[in-house]
N, C-alpha and C positions, 0 to 999 in steps of 0.2 A: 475553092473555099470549103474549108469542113463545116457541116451541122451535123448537129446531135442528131444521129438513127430515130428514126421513125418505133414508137414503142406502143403493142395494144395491149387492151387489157379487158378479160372475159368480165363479165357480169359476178360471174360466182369466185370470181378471186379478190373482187370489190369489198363484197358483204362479206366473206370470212377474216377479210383484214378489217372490216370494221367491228365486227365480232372481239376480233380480238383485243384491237382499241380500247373498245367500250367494258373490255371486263378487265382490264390496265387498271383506266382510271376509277373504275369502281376498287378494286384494290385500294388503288392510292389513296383515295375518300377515307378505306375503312382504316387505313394504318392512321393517317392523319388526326381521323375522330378519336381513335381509342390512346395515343400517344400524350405526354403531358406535352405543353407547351416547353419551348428551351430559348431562353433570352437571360438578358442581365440586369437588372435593377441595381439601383442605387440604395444600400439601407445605412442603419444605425450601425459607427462601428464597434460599440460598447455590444450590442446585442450579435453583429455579429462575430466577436472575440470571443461571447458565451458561447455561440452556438460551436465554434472551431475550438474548441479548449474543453467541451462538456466531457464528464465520465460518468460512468456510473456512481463513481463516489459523491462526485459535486452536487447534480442534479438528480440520481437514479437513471437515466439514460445512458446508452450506451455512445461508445464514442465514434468517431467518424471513420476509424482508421478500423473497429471491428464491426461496423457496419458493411463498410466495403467486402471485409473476409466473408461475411456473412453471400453478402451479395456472390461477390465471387466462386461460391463453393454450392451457390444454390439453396442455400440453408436459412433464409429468412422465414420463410412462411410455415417452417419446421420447427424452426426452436419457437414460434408464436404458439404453436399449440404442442406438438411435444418437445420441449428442451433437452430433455435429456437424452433424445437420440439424437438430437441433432451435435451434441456434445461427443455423443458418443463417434456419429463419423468423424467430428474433428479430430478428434483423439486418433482416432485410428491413420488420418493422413496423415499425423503427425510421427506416430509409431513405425507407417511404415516408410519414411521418407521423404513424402511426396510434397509435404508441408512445411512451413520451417518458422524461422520467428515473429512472423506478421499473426500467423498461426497460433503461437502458444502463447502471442498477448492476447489473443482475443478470447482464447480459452480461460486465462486467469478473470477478465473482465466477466465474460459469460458466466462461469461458475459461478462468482460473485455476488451478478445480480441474481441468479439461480437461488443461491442458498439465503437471500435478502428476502426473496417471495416466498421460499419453502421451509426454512428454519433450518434445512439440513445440514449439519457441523462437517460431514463428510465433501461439502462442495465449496464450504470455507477454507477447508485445508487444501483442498484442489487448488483454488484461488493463489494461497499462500505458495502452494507448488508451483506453480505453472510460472507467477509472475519471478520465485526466484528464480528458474531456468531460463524465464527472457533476460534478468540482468545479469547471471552470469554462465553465461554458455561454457565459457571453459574450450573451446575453440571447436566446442560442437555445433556451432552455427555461430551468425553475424552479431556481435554485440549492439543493443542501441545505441541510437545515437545522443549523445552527451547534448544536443544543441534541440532533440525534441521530446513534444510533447510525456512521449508512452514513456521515458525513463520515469518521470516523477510519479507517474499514474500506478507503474508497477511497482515502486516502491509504496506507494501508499497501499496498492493492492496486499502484497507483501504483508506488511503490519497488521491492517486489519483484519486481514484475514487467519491470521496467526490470533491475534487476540480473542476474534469470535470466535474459534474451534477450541479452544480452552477456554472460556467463561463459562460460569456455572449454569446452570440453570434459572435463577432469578438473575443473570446479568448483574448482578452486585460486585463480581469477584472474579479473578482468572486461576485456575488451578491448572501450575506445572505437574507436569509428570510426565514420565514416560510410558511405554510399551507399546503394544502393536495398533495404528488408528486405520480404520478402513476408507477408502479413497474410491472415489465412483470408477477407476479403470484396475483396481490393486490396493496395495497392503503399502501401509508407509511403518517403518519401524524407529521408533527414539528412544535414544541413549539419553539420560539425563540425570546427571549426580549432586545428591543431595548437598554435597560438599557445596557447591554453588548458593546454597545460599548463608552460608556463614560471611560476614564479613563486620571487622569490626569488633570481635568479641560477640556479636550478636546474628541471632536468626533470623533469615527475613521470611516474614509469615502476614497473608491477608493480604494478599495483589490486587489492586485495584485498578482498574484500566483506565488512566486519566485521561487517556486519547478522547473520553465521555463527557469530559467536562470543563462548561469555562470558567475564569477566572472573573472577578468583579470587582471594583470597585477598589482597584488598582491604576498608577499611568500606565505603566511598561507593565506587558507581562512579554517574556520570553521564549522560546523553543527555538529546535535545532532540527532542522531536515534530516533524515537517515533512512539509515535502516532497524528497522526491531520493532518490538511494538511494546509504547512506552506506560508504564505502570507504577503504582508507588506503591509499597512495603511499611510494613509498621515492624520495628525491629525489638527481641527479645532478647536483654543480657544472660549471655550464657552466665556472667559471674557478676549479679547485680553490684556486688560492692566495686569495681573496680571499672575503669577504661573510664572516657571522656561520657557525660552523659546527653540523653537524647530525652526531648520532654516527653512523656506518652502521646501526645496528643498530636506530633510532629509528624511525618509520612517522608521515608528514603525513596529518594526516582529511582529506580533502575531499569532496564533497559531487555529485555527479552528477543532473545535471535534464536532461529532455526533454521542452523545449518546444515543444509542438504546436500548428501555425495552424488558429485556427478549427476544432477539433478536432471539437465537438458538431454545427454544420452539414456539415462536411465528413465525416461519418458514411455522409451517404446517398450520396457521390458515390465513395466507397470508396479515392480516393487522397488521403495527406495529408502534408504536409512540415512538419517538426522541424528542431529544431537542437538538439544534442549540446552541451552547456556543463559545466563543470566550474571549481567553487569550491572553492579552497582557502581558509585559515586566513584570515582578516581580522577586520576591526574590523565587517564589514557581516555579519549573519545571516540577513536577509531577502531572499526573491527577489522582480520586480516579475512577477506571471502574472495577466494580462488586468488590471483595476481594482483586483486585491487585492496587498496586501505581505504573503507568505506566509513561515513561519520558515522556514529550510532544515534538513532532516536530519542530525542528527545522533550519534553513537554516544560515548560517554566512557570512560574510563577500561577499553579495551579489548586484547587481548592485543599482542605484540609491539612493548610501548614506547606504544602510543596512550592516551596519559591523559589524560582531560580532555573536552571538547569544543572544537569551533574558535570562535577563537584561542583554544589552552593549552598543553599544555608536551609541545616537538616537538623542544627539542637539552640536550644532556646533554654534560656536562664534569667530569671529576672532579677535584678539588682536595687537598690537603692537610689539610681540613677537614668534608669530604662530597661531596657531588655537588650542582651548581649546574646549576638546568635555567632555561632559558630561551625565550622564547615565539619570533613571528613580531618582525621589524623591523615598526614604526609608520611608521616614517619613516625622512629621511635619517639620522637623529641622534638617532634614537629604536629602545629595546628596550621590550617590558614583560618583567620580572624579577622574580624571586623569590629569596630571600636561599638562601643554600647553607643545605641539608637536614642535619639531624641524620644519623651514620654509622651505626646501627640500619635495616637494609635493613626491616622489617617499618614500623618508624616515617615511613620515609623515603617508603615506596607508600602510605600512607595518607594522610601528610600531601600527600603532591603530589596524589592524588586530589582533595583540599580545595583548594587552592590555583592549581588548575590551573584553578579558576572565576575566579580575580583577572583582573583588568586594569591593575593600579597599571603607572604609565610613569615610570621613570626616566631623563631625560638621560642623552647619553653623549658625552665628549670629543671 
């Protein structure tokens, strides 16, 4: 019958295995104590849809998905006290390959809240960069995904960040223009032609950023998801006596985009050129940026006269019977119109709030 060998064991091979035991579990103690806890709770799912959906635009926090990058890259406790280097490395794995579109959302997020605590117009436009190159790579990396989150968040990013880098100084106002804008990694250059803002016979002057403002005391007020960042115009007839008129006191939407070349590859090379465009009212909603037909931005039924979204109801005439608001010209011999409003001012901004979504076209003499 087999039994197990007979095995000794000296005194001093006892105590240095205990030795080693004993400073095991003391390890194991200290990793335990200093570790958070890791389990599952049951919570609120209202609070927890806030927490999985927060951005920095919603809340001022950053969101889960640039947390993570953050995490991942070592750069949490760097951008907490210096930001801008931490920016700076991202930038740089991104320039030289090593990074890619989880990457440059989080850079447009990051700049964002950056230039939200510092005032700096240079990390807004960062912003406005970074998030167009996550939505249109141009097949220089993975396009978002149409079913999450970060598409909506960069297009918001997108917008806002285009409108704060052009507002004025007292935030009253967005002033287009072009030429060279400095950019925390480079030089960004815009094209932008005056031409753009003729329409209509008239000039459009005095941008105001309605994305700032809400609506009251309305049912319906309106707006349209996009891209651009949406602002309204006070319009000046080139030839007062002639075209369809607009009241003074009425405000045109139009729509503000900056389209950037080759945005996503031109990332690493740090200078990139744009052009400045600006859509007014039309029959068209869609802008053409890289392969996709994207909606353009829109804001509805917003303060000082802007009801509706473009094309809606942008002239005002008062009658003998109420007020008769009327859209953009179609054409040579064409309006679209709406019948004159009931004289109940309460009835009269709700109903044109609804109506300001028509497009019915009536001939005109």
């Amino acid at each position: 019958m087999l039994v197990p060998s007979r095995c000794t064991f000296s005194t001093q091979s006892v105590r240095g295995g205990a030795k080693r035991l004993a400073a095991l579990l003391l390890v194991c103690l200290l990793i335990v104590g200093c570790t958070t806890p890791v389990g599952v709770e049951r919570v609120d799912p209202q609070a927890l849809y806030r927490t999985v959906t927060r951005n920095v635009l919603s809340s001022g926090k950053l969101s889960e998905s640039t947390r993570i990058v953050l995490t991942r890259w070592d750069l949490t406790g760097q951008f907490a006290t210096n930001p801008e280097a931490a920016l700076a490395a991202l930038q740089s794995a991104v320039a030289s390959g090593i990074a890619g579109s989880d990457e440059v959302f989080a850079l447009a997020e990051l700049s964002f809240q950056h230039a939200e605590r510092t005032g700096k117009r240079a990390y807004y436009l960062a912003a406005s960069v970074y998030a167009f190159a996550f939505l249109f790579p141009d097949g220089a990396d993975t396009p978002p995904s149409p079913y999450g989150p970060r598409l909506r968040t960069a297009c918001d990013l997108y917008n806002r960040g285009l409108t704060l880098a052009f507002e004025t100084a007292d935030r009253s106002h967005v002033d287009l223009q072009g030429g060279e804008f400095a950019l925390p990694f480079g030089q960004l250059r815009v094209t932008f032609d005056p031409a753009n803002l003729i329409w209509a016979d008239r000039r459009l002057v005095d941008f105001v950023p309605i994305g700032e403002f809400r609506a009251y005391g309305l049912r319906n007020t309106y707006s349209q998801a996009g891209i651009g960042a949406p602002l309204a115009a006070s319009g000046v007839p080139l030839n007062p006596s002639q075209g369809f008129q607009i009241a003074p006191q009425m405000k045109i939407p139009v729509t503000a985009v900056l389209r950037i070349v080759d945005a996503r590859r031109r990332l690493a090379v740090g200078n990139l050129d744009a052009t400045l465009e600006v859509h007014p009212p039309s029959d068209v909603e869609n802008v053409r940026l890289g392969s996709q037909d994207v909606p353009l931005r829109s804001v509805g039924s917003a303060p000082g006269g802007v009801w509706g979204s473009a094309p809606t109801l942008l002239a005002a005439s008062v009658n003998g019977s109420g007020v008769e608001y009327r859209s953009r010209p179609y054409g040579k011999n064409e309006i679209a119109a709406t019948p004159a409003l009931p004289a109940s001012p309460i009835h009269r901004r709700n109903l044109s709030s609804v109506i300001g979504r028509s497009r019915t076209r009536l001939p005109v003499a």
